[in-house]
PyMOL Python script that loads the backbone (N, CA, C, O; Angstrom):
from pymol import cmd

cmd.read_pdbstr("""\
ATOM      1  N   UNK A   1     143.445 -78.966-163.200  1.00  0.00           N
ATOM      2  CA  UNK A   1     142.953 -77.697-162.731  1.00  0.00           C
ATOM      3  C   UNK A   1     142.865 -77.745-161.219  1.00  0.00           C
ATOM      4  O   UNK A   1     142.648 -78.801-160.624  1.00  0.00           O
ATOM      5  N   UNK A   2     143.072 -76.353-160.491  1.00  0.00           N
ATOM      6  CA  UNK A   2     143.261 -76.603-159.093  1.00  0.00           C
ATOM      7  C   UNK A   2     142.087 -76.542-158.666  1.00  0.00           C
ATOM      8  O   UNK A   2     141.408 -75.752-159.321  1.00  0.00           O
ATOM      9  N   UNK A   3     141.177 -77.395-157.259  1.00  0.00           N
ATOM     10  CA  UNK A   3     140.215 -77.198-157.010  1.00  0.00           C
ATOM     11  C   UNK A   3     140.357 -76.375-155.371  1.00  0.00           C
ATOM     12  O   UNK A   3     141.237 -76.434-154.512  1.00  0.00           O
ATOM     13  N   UNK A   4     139.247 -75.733-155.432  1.00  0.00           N
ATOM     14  CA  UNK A   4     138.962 -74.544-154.630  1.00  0.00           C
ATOM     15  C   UNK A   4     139.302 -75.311-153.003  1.00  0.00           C
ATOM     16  O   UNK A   4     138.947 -76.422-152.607  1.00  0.00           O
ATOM     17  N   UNK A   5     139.922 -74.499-152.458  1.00  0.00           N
ATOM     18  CA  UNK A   5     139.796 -75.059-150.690  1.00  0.00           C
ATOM     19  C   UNK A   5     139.062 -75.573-150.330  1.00  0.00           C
ATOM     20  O   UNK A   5     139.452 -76.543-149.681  1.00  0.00           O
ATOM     21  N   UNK A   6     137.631 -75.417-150.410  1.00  0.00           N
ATOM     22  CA  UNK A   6     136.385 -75.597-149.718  1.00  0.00           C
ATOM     23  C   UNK A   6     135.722 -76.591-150.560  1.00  0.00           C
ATOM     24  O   UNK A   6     134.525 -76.871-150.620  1.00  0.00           O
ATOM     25  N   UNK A   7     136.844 -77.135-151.281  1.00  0.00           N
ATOM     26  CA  UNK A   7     135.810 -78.134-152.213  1.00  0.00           C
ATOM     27  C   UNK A   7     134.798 -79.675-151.462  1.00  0.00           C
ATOM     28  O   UNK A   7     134.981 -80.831-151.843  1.00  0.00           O
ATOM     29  N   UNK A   8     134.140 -79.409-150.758  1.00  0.00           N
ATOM     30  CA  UNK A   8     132.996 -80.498-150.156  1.00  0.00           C
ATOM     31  C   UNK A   8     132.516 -81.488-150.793  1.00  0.00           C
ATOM     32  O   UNK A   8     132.288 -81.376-151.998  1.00  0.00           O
ATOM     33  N   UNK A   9     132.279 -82.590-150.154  1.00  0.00           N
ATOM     34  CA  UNK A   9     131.655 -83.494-150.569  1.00  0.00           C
ATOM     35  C   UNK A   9     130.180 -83.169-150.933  1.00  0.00           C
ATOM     36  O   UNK A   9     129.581 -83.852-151.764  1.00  0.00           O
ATOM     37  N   UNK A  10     129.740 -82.360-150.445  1.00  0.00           N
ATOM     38  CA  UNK A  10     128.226 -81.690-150.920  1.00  0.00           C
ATOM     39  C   UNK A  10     128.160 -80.663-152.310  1.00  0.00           C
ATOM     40  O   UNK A  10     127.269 -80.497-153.143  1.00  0.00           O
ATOM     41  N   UNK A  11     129.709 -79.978-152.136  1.00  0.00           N
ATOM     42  CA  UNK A  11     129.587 -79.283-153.319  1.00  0.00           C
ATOM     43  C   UNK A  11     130.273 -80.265-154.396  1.00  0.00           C
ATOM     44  O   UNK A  11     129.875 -79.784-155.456  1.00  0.00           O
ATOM     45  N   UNK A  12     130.812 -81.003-154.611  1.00  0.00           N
ATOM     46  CA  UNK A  12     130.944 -82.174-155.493  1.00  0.00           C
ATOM     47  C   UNK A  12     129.842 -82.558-155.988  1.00  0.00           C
ATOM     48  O   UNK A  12     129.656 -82.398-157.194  1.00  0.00           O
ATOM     49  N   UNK A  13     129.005 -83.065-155.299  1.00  0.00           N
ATOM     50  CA  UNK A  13     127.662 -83.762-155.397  1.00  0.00           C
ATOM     51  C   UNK A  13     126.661 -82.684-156.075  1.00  0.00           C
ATOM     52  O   UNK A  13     125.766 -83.024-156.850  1.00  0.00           O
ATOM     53  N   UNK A  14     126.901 -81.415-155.714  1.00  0.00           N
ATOM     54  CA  UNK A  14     125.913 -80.275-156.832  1.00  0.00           C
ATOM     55  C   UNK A  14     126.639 -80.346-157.900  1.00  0.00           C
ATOM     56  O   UNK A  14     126.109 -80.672-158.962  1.00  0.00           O
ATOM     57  N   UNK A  15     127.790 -80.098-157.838  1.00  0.00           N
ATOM     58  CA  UNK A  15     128.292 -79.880-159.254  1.00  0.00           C
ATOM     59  C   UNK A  15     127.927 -80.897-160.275  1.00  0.00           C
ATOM     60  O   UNK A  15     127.470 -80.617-161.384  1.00  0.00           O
ATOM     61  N   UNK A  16     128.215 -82.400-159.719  1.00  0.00           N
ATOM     62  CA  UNK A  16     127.545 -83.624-160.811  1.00  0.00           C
ATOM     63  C   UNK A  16     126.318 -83.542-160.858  1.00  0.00           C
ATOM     64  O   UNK A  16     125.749 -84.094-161.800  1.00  0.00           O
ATOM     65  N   UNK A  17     125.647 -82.923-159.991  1.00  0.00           N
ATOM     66  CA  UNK A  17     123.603 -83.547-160.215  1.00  0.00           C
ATOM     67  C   UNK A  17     123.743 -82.088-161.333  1.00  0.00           C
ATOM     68  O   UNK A  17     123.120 -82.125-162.393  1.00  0.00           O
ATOM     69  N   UNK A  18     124.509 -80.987-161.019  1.00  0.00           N
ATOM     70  CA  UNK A  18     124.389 -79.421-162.230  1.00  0.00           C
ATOM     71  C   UNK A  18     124.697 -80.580-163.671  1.00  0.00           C
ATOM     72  O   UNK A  18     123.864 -80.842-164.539  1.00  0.00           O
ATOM     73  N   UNK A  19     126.001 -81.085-163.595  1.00  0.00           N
ATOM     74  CA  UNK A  19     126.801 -81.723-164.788  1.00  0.00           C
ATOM     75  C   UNK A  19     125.158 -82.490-165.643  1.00  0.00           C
ATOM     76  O   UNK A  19     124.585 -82.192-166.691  1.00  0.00           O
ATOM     77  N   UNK A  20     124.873 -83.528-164.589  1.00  0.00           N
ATOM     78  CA  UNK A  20     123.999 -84.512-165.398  1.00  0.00           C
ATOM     79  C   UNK A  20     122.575 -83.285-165.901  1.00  0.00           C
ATOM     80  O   UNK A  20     122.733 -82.947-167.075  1.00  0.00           O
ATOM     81  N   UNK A  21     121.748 -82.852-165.470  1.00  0.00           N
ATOM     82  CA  UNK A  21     120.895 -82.179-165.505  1.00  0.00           C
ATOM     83  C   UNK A  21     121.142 -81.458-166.837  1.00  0.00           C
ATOM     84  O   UNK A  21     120.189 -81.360-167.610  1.00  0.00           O
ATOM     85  N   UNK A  22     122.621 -80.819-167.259  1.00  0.00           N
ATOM     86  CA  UNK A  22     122.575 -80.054-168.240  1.00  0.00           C
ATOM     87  C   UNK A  22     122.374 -81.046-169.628  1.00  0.00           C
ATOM     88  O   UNK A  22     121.768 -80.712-170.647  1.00  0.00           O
ATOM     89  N   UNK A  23     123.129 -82.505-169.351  1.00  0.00           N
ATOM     90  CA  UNK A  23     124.090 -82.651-170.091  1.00  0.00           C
ATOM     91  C   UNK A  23     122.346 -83.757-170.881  1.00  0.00           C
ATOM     92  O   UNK A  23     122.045 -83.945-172.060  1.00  0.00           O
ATOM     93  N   UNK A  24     121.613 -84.225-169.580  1.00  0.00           N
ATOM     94  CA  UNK A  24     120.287 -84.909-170.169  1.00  0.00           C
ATOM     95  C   UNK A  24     119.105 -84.179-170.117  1.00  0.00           C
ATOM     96  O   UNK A  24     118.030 -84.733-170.346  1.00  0.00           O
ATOM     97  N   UNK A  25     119.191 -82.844-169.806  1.00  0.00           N
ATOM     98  CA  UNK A  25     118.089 -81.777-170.517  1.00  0.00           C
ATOM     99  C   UNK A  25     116.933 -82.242-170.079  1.00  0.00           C
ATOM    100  O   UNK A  25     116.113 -82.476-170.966  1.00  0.00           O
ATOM    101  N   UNK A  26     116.467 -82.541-168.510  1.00  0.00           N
ATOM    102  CA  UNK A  26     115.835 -83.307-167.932  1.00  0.00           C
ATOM    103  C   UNK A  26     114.560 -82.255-168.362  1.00  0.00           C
ATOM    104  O   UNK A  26     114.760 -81.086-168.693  1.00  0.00           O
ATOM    105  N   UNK A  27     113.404 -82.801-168.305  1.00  0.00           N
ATOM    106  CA  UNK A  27     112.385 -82.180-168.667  1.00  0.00           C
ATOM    107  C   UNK A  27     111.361 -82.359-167.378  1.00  0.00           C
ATOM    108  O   UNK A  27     111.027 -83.372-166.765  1.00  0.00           O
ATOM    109  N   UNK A  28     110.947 -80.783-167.191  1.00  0.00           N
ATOM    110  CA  UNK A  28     109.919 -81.185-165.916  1.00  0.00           C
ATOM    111  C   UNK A  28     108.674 -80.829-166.264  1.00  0.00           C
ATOM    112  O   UNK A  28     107.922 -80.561-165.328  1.00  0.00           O
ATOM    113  N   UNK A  29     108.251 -80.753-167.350  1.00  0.00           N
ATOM    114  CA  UNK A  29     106.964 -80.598-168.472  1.00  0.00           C
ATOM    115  C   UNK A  29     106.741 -81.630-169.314  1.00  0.00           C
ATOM    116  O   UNK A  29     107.610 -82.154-170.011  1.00  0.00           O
ATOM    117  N   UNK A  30     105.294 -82.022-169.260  1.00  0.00           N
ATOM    118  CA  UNK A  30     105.153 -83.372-169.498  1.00  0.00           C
ATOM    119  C   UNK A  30     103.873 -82.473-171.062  1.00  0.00           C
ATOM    120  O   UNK A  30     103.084 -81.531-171.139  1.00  0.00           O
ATOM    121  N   UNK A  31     104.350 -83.405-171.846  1.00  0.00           N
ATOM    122  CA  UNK A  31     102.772 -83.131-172.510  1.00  0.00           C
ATOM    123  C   UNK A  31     101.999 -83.587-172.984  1.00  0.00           C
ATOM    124  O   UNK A  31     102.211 -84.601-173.649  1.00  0.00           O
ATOM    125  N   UNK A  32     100.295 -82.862-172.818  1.00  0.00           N
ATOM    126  CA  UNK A  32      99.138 -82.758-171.810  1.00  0.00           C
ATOM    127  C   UNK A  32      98.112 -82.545-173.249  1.00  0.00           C
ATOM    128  O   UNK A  32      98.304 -81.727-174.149  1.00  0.00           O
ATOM    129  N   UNK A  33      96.969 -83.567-173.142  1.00  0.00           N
ATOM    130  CA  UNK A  33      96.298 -83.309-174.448  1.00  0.00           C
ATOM    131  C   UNK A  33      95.220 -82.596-174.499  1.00  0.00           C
ATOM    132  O   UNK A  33      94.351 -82.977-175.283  1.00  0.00           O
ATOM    133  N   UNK A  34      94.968 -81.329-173.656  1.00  0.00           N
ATOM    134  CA  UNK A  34      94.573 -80.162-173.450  1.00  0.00           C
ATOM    135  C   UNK A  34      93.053 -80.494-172.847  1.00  0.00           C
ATOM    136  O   UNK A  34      92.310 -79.624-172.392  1.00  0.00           O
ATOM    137  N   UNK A  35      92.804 -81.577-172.910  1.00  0.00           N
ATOM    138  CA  UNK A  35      91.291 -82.042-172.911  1.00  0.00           C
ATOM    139  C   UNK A  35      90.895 -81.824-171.125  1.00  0.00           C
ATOM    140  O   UNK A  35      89.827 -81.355-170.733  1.00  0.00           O
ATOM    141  N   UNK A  36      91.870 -82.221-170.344  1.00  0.00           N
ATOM    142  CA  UNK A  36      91.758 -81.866-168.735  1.00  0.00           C
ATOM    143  C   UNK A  36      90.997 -83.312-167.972  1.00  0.00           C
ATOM    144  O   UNK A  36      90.738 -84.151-168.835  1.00  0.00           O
ATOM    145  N   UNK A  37      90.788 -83.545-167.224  1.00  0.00           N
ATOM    146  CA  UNK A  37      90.108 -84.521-166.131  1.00  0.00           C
ATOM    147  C   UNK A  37      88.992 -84.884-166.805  1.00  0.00           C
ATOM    148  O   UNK A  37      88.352 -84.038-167.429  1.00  0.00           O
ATOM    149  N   UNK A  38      88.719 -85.835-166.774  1.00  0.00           N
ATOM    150  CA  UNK A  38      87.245 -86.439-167.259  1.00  0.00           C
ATOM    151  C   UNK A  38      86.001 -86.216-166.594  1.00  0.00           C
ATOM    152  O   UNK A  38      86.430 -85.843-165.503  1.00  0.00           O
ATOM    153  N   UNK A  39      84.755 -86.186-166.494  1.00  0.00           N
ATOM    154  CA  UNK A  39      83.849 -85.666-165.231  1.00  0.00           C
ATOM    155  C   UNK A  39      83.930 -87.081-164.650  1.00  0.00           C
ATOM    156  O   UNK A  39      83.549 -86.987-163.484  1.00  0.00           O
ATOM    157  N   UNK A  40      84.348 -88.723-165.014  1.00  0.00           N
ATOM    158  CA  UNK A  40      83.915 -89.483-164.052  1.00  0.00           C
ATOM    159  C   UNK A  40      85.336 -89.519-163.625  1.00  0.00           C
ATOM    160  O   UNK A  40      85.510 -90.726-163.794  1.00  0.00           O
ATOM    161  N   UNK A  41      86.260 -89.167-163.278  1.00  0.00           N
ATOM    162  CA  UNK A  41      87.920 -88.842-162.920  1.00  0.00           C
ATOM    163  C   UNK A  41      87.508 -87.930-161.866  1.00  0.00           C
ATOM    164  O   UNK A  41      88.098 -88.113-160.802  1.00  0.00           O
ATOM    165  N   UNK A  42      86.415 -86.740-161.890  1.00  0.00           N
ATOM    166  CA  UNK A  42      86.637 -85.235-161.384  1.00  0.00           C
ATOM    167  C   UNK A  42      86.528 -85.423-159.589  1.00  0.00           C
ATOM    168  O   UNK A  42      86.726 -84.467-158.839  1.00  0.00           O
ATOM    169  N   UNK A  43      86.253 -86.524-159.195  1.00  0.00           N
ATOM    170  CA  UNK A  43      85.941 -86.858-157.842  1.00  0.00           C
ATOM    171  C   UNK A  43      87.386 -87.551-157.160  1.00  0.00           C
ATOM    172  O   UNK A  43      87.860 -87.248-156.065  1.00  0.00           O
ATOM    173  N   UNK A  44      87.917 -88.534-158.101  1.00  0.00           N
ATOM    174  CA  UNK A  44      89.189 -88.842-157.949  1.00  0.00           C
ATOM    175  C   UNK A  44      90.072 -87.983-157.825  1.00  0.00           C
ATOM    176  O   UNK A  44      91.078 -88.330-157.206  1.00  0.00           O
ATOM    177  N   UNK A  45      90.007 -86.677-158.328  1.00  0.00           N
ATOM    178  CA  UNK A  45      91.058 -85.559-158.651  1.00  0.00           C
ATOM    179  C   UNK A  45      91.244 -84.719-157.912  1.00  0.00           C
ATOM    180  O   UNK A  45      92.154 -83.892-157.849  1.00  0.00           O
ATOM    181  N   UNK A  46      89.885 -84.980-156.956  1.00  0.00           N
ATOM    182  CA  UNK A  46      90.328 -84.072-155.813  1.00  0.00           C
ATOM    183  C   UNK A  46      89.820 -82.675-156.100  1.00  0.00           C
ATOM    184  O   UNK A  46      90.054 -81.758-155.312  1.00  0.00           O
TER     185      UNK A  46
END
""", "prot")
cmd.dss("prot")
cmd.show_as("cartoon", "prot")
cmd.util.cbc("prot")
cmd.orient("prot")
């Protein structure tokens, strides 16, 4: 397949981080056992 004129080393590099991302369904949600910070945590936590 022909690749585009402008094909960059930066746009290479999106296209594989797009490729991997789809392909391992990266998860940016973790889960959370609803309970929240502890009160002796609540000073640590900011």
């Amino acid at each position: 397949r022909d690749l585009p004129e402008q094909f960059t080393f930066q746009t290479f590099c999106d296209w594989i981080r797009h490729e991997l991302e789809e392909e391992l369904a990266r998860r940016w949600e973790i889960e959370m056992n609803g309970v929240g910070v502890p009160d002796a945590y609540a000073s640590a936590a900011g």
